[in-house]
C-alpha positions in Angstrom: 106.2 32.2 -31.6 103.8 34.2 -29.9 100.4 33.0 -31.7 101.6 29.8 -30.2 101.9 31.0 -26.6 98.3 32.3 -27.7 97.5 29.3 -28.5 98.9 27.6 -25.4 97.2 30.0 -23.3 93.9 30.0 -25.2 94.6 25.8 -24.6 94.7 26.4 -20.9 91.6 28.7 -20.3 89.6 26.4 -22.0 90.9 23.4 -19.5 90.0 25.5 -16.6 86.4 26.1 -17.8 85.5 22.6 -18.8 87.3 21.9 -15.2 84.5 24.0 -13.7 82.0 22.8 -16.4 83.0 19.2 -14.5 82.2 20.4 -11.5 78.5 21.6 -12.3 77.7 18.3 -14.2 79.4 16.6 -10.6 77.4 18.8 -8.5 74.0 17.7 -10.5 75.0 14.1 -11.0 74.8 14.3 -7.2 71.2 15.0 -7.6 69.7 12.9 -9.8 68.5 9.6 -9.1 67.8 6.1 -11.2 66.6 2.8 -9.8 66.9 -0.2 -11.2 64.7 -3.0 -9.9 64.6 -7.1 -10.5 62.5 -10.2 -9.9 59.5 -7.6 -10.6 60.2 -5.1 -8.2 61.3 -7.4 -4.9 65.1 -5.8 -5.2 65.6 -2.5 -5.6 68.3 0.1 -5.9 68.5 3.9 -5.7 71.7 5.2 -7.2 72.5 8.9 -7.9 73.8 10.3 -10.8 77.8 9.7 -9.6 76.6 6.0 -9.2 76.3 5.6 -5.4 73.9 3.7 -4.0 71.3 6.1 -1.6 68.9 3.0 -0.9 68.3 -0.7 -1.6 64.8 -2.2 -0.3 63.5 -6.1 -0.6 60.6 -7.1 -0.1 59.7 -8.2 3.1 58.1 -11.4 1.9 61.5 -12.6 1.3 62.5 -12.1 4.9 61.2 -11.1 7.6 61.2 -7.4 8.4 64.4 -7.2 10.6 66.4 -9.6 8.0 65.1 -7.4 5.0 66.4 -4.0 6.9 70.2 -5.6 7.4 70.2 -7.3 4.0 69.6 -3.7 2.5 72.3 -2.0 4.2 74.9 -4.7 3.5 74.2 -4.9 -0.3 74.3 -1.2 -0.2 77.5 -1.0 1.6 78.8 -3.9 -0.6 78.1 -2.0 -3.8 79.6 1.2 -2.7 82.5 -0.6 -1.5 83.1 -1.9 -5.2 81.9 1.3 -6.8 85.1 3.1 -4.7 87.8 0.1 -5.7 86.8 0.9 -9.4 87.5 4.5 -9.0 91.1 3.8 -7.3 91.4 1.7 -10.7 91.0 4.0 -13.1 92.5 6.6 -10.8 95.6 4.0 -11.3 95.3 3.2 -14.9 95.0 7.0 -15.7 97.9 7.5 -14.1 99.9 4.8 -15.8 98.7 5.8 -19.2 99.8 9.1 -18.5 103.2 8.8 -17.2 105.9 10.9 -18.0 103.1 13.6 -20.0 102.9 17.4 -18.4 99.2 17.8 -18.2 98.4 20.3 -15.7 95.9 20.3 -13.4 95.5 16.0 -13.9 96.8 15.0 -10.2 94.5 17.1 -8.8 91.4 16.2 -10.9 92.3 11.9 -10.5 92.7 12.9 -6.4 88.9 14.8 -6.3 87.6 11.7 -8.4 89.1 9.1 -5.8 87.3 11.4 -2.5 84.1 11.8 -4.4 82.5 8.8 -2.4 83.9 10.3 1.0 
């Protein structure tokens, strides 16, 4: 009985590391940064680590300068906008999968995942 309270307890320490081991790999995911381009460079995105986009540009040649500058912002705004709806998915699904189970700690780490694009 008690090497399984150990065991229990030794269960729980290690969720509470790999919890704060989450939040370091969060923290640099923050950091990083990826672009993905198309039609040979006219459209391109900055995205972070986490997936949000930090900047789109298009070429100017495709609009003129004042078009390009509000295109960019709306298909950067767009794509957030999904990004976030896919997290309050799996935020949903995760907690439909999980219904009825005691895992501690779960609630709180699907309510940080659903304000990590606030």
């Amino acid at each position: 009985m008690f090497k399984s309270l150990g065991n229990l307890a030794s269960m729980m320490s290690q969720a509470q590391q790999m919890g704060g081991k989450l939040e370091e790999v969060n923290q640099q995911l923050a950091l990083e940064r990826v672009t993905g381009e198309s039609g040979a460079g006219l459209v391109c995105v900055e995205m972070n680590g986490l997936g949000e986009v930090i900047q789109v540009s298009i070429d100017q040649n495709l609009f003129g300068k004042k078009d390009a500058e509000l295109m960019e912002d709306l298909v950067r705004a767009a794509v957030n906008n999904a990004k976030d709806k896919t997290k309050e998915v799996h935020a949903r699904l995760t907690r439909e999968m999980t219904a009825g189970m005691n895992i501690p700690g779960l609630e709180q780490a699907l309510e940080q995942f659903g304000n990590q694009a606030d």
